[in-house]
C-alpha positions, 0 to 999 in steps of 0.5 A: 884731067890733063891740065890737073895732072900737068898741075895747071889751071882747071875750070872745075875739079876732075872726078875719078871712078870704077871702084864701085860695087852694088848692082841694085846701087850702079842700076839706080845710079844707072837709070836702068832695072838691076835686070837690064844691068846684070844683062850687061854689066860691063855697059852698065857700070859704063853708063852708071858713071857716065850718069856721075858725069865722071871724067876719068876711071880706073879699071872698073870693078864689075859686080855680075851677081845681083848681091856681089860683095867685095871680100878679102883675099886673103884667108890664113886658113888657106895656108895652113902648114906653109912655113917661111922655109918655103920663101927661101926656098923659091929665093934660092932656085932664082937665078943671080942675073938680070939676064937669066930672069928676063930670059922668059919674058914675053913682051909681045904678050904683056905688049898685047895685053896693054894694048888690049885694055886701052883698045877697050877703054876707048871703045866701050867707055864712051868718051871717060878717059882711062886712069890705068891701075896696073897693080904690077907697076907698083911693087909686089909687096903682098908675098902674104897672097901667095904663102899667108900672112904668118909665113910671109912675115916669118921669112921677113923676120928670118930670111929677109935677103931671100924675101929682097931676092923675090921681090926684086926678081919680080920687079925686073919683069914689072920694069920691062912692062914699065918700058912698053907702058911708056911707048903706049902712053905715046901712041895713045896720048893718055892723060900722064896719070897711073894709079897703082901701089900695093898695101904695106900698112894696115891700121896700126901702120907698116905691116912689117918694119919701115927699115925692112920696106926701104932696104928690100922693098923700096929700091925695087918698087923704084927700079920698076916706076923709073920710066914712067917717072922719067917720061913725066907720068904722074904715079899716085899711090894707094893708101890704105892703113895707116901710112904716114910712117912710109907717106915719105918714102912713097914720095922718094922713090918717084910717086907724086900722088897718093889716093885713098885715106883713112882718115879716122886713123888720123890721115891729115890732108892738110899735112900732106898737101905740104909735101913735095914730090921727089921732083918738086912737084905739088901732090896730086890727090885722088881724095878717097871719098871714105867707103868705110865711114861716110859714104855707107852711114853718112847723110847726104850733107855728111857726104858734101861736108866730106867734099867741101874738107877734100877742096878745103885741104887742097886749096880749092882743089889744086891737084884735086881728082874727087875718087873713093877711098877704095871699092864702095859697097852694096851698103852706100845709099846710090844718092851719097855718090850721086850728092858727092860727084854733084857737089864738086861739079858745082865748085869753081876753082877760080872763086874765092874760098874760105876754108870751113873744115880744119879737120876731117868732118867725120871726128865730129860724129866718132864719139858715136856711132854713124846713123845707119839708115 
């Protein structure tokens, strides 16, 4: 994993996981009854993925009901009467000085807290190394969380300093933590990797305008990444939605990755294997197994044909780190991540490969509906 991150020579392509939900599907993977797993869940997503022989994860998702499912969270009917108003409102009680905002951070709390994560990981994830997704490193987009999506994108519209003033405010504290991650990243000797981004698109593309995100947005995202950046850690960005309109400013800003992809929205891998980040550097790719199309209604060869795209965009699999594109459900058949995490463990980068797939294999099967098993 380090050398993948460092972009030197690999004898096989590093795997990712966490993002896995399902508890008779983790069992299976496991080896073990959903009884024994939902005895320990925690131990039991450890072993599942122990049993894909992943090398790396992100902080898991732990099911702890026998039929948990990932849904959204965020409901409109929540905010109901909640008017934009109420955006400027918290704008306008921030303080205008970084010392004034800064005046409540607690860093021996946030210190702690990191600490207490990486002192879990290495103890109970039996030797797979920790990928941190620490989502308050990468900016704090999603004000729609807290006030709803109709509020939020009224304020960007009518308020748009005062949505700049939060976001910015937020962002020193993220800064700070930003500088304990550097000084922990040492003192561990973590593989230079962080995963964290938040979602600003969705499937027609920015949620609000690009010219918003770059004034008000952006900058602040930048503000918070820079130590990391500075330290030579490796940030790869979340991309759900439709990106490509922000791929570019993502890349601007410091982050050289991204993970994710829809890619029946058009995502092109081989069109962003031919960007660079800010520093020059080659991308890296947490290639997203697709949790919306492939993995739940694709056939096992589906799955491999998905893998054999993933190697055949990135060059055999330079800068390639095998992932999901988000959390797969309780719907994924347990043996399409088992036929996926097996079949890039049998390539080797050092052999010869003649690229198969130009295109991402599931346009063939768009025309009609996948073969729901």
């Amino acid at each position: 994993m380090r050398r993948q991150a460092l972009g030197l020579e690999v004898d096989r392509i590093p795997s990712l996981g966490g993002w896995m939900l399902g508890v008779r599907n983790m069992a299976q993977i496991a080896g073990i009854t959903p009884e024994a797993f939902l005895a320990e869940p925690e131990a039991g997503v450890v072993l599942a993925n122990l049993r894909l022989e992943v090398d790396g994860m992100v902080q898991p998702v732990i099911p702890r009901h026998l039929d948990e499912m990932r849904t959204g969270l965020v409901a409109e009917s929540q905010f109901t009467g909640i008017e934009p108003e109420a955006i400027l409102q918290r704008a306008n009680a921030i303080p205008d000085s970084e010392r004034e905002i800064l005046a409540d951070f607690d860093q021996a709390s946030e210190e702690k807290r990191y600490r207490n994560y990486f002192d879990k990981a290495f103890s109970a994830w039996r030797g797979i190394e920790p990928v941190p997704n620490f989502w308050e490193i990468g900016g704090h987009f999603p004000l729609y969380s807290e006030y709803g999506y109709i509020a939020f994108w009224q304020a960007c519209a009518l308020y748009p300093e005062a949505v700049g003033k939060i976001y910015w405010a937020k962002s020193l504290h993220s800064r700070e933590r930003a500088k304990i991650l550097v000084r922990l990243y040492r003192e561990y000797d973590l593989v230079p990797l962080m995963f964290c981004g938040e979602d600003v698109c969705n499937n027609q593309g920015p949620m609000v305008s690009p010219a918003f995100l770059r004034r008000y947005y952006f900058p602040t995202v930048q503000m918070i990444i820079e130590p990391l950046v500075d330290a030579g850690i490796r940030l790869v960005h979340h991309c759900d939605g439709d990106v490509r309109p922000v791929v570019d400013d993502f890349l601007a800003i410091g982050f050289s990755g991204l993970q994710g992809f829809q890619y029946e929205l058009g995502i092109d891998l081989y069109d962003l294997k031919q960007k660079r980040s800010r520093l020059g550097e080659e991308l890296l790719f947490f290639t997203g197994l697709s949790v919306s199309r492939t993995l739940p209604f694709g056939s096992v060869e589906d799955v491999r044909y998905e893998v054999d795209y993933f190697l055949d965009a990135t060059d055999g699999g330079k800068g390639m780190f095998l992932f999901t594109s988000n959390v797969s459900g309780v719907e994924v058949p347990p043996e399409n991540l088992i036929a996926a995490y097996q079949h890039v463990k049998a390539w080797r980068p050092s052999l010869p490969r003649q690229a198969r797939w130009r295109h991402w294999p599931g346009f063939e099967k768009l025309a009609q509906p996948f073969d729901k098993r």
